[in-house]
ZADO-1210 file (C-alpha; in nm, 4 decimals, padded with zeros to 6 digits):
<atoms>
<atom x="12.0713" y="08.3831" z="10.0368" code="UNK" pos="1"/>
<atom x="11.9314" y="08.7021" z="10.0062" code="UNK" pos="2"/>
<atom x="11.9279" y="08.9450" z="10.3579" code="UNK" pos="3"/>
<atom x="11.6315" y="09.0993" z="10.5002" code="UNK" pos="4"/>
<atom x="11.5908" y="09.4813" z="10.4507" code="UNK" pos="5"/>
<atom x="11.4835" y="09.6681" z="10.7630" code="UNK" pos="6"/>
<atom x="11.1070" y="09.7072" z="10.6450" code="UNK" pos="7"/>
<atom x="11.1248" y="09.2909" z="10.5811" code="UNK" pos="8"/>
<atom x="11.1924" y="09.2455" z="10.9594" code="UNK" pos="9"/>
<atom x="11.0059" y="09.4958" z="11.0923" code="UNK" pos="10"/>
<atom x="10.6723" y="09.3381" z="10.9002" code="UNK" pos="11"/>
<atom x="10.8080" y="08.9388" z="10.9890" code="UNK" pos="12"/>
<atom x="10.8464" y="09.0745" z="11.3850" code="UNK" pos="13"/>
<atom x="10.4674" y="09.2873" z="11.3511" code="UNK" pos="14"/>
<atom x="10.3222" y="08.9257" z="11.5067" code="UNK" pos="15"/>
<atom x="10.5896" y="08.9275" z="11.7578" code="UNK" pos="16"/>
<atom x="10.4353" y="09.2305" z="11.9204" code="UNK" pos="17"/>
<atom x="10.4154" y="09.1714" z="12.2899" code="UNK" pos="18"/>
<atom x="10.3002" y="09.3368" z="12.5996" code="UNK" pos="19"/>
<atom x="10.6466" y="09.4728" z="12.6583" code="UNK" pos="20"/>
<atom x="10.6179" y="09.7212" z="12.4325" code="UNK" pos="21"/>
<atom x="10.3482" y="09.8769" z="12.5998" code="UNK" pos="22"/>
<atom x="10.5753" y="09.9539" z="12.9134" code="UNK" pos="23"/>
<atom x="10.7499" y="10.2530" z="12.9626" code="UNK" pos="24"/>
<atom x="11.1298" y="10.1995" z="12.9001" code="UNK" pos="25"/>
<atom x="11.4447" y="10.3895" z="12.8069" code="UNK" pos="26"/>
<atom x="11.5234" y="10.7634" z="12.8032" code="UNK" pos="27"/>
<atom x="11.4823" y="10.9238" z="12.4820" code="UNK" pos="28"/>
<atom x="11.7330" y="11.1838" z="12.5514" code="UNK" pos="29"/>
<atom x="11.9672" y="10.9508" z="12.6599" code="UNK" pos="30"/>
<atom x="11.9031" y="10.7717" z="12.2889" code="UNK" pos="31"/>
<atom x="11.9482" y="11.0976" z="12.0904" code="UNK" pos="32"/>
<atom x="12.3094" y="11.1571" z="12.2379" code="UNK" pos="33"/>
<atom x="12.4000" y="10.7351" z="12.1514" code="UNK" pos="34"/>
<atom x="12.2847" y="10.7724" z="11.7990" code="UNK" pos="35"/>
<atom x="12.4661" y="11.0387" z="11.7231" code="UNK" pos="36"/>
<atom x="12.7432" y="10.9174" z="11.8737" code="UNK" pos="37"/>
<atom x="12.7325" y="10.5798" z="11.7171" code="UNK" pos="38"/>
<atom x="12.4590" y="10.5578" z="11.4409" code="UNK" pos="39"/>
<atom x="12.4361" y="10.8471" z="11.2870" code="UNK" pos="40"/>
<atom x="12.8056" y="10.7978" z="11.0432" code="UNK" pos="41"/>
<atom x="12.5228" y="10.5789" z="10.8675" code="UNK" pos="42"/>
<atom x="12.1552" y="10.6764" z="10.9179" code="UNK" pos="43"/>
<atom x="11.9862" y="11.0135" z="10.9662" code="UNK" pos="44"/>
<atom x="11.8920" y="10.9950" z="11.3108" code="UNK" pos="45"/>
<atom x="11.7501" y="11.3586" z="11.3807" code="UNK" pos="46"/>
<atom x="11.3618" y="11.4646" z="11.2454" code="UNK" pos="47"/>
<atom x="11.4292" y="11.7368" z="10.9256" code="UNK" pos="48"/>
<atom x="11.7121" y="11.4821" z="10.7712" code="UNK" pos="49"/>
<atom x="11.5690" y="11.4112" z="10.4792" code="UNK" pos="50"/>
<atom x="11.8562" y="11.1496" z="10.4109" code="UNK" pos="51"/>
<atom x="12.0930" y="10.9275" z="10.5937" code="UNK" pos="52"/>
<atom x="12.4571" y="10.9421" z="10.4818" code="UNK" pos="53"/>
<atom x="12.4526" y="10.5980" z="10.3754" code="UNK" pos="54"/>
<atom x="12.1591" y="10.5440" z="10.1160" code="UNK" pos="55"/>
<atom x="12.1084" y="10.2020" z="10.2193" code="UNK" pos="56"/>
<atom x="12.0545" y="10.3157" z="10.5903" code="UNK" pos="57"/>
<atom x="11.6898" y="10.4507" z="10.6944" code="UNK" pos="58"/>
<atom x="11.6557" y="10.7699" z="10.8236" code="UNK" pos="59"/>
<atom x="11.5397" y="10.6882" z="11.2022" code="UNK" pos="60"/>
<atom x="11.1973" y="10.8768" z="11.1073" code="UNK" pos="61"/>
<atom x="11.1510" y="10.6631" z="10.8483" code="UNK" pos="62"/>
<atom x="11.1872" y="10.3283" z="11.0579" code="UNK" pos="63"/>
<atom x="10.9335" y="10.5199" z="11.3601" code="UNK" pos="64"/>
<atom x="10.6804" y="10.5495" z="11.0579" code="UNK" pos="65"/>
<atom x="10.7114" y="10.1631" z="10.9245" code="UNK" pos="66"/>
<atom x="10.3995" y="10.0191" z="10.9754" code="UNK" pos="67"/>
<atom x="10.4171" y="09.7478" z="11.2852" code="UNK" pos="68"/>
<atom x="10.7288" y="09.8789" z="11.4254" code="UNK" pos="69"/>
<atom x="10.7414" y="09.8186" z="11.7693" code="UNK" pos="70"/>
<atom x="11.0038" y="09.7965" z="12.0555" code="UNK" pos="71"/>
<atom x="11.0314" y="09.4005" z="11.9828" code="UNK" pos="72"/>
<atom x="11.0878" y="09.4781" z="11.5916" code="UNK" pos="73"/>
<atom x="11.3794" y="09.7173" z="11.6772" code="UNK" pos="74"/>
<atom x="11.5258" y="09.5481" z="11.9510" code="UNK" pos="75"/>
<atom x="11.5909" y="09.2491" z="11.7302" code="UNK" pos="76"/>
<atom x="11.7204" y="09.4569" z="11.4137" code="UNK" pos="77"/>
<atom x="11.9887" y="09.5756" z="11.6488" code="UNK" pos="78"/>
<atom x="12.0755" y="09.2170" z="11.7816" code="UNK" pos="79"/>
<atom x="12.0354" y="09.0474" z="11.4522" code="UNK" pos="80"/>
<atom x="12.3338" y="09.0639" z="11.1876" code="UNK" pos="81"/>
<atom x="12.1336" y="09.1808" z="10.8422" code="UNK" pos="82"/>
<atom x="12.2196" y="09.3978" z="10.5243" code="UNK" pos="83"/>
<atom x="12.5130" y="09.6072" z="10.5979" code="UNK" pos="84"/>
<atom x="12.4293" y="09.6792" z="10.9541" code="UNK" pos="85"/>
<atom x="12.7693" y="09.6443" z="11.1595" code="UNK" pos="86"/>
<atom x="12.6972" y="09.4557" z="11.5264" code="UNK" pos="87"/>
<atom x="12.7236" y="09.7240" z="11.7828" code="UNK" pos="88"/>
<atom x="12.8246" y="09.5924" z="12.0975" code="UNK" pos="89"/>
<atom x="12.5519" y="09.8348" z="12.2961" code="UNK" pos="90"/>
<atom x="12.4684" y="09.7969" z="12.6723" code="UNK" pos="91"/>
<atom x="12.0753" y="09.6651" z="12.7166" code="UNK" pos="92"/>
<atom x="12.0337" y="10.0094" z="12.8636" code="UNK" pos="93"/>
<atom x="12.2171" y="10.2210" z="12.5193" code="UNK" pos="94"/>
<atom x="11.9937" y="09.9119" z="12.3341" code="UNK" pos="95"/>
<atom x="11.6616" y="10.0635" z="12.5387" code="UNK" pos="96"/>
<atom x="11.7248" y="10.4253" z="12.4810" code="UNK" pos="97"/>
<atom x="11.8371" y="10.4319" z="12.1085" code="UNK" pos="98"/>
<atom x="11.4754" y="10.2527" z="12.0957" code="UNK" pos="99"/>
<atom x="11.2888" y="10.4562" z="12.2948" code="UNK" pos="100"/>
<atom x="11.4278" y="10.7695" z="12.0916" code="UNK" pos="101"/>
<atom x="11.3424" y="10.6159" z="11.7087" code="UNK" pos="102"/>
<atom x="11.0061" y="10.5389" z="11.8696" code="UNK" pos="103"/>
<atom x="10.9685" y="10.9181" z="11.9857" code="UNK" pos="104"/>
<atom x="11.0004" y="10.9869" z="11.6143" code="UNK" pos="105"/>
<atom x="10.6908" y="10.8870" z="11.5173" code="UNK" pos="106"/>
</atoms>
């Protein structure tokens, strides 16, 4: 069974878009200083990081600029086991500012 890449669920989750992620939610700053701390061994997670130290992991610019990609899409690529991603075990707060921060990216 083949596993969805990060552009795959971000497109299948585009539909899922709600009203949520119109609302105001997590701190940004508060995101920055989590990803580095835990995602950025993996993905580039600063703007002027061309590439993320694992070639298989998007830069976090990259994933701001997919088409569709919403608070919903993200949310659920960090609760969902996929491709190489390890399962964090984030508070919903660390969950709502890493997202708020990726979506400041774009």
């Amino acid at each position: 069974m083949k596993l969805m890449s990060w552009r795959a669920i971000a497109l299948t989750l585009a539909a899922a878009v709600s009203d949520a992620d119109a609302q105001p939610f997590g701190d940004a700053n508060e995101g920055l200083a989590v990803a580095q701390q835990v995602c950025s061994q993996c993905h580039a997670t600063v703007s002027g990081q061309d590439r993320s130290p694992n070639a298989q992991a998007p830069t976090f610019v990259n994933l701001a600029a997919t088409p569709g990609m919403t608070r919903t899409a993200l949310l659920v690529a960090l609760t969902t086991p996929h491709a190489g991603m390890p399962m964090f075990i984030l508070t919903s707060k660390q969950r709502d500012d890493i997202i708020a921060y990726i979506l400041s990216l774009h």
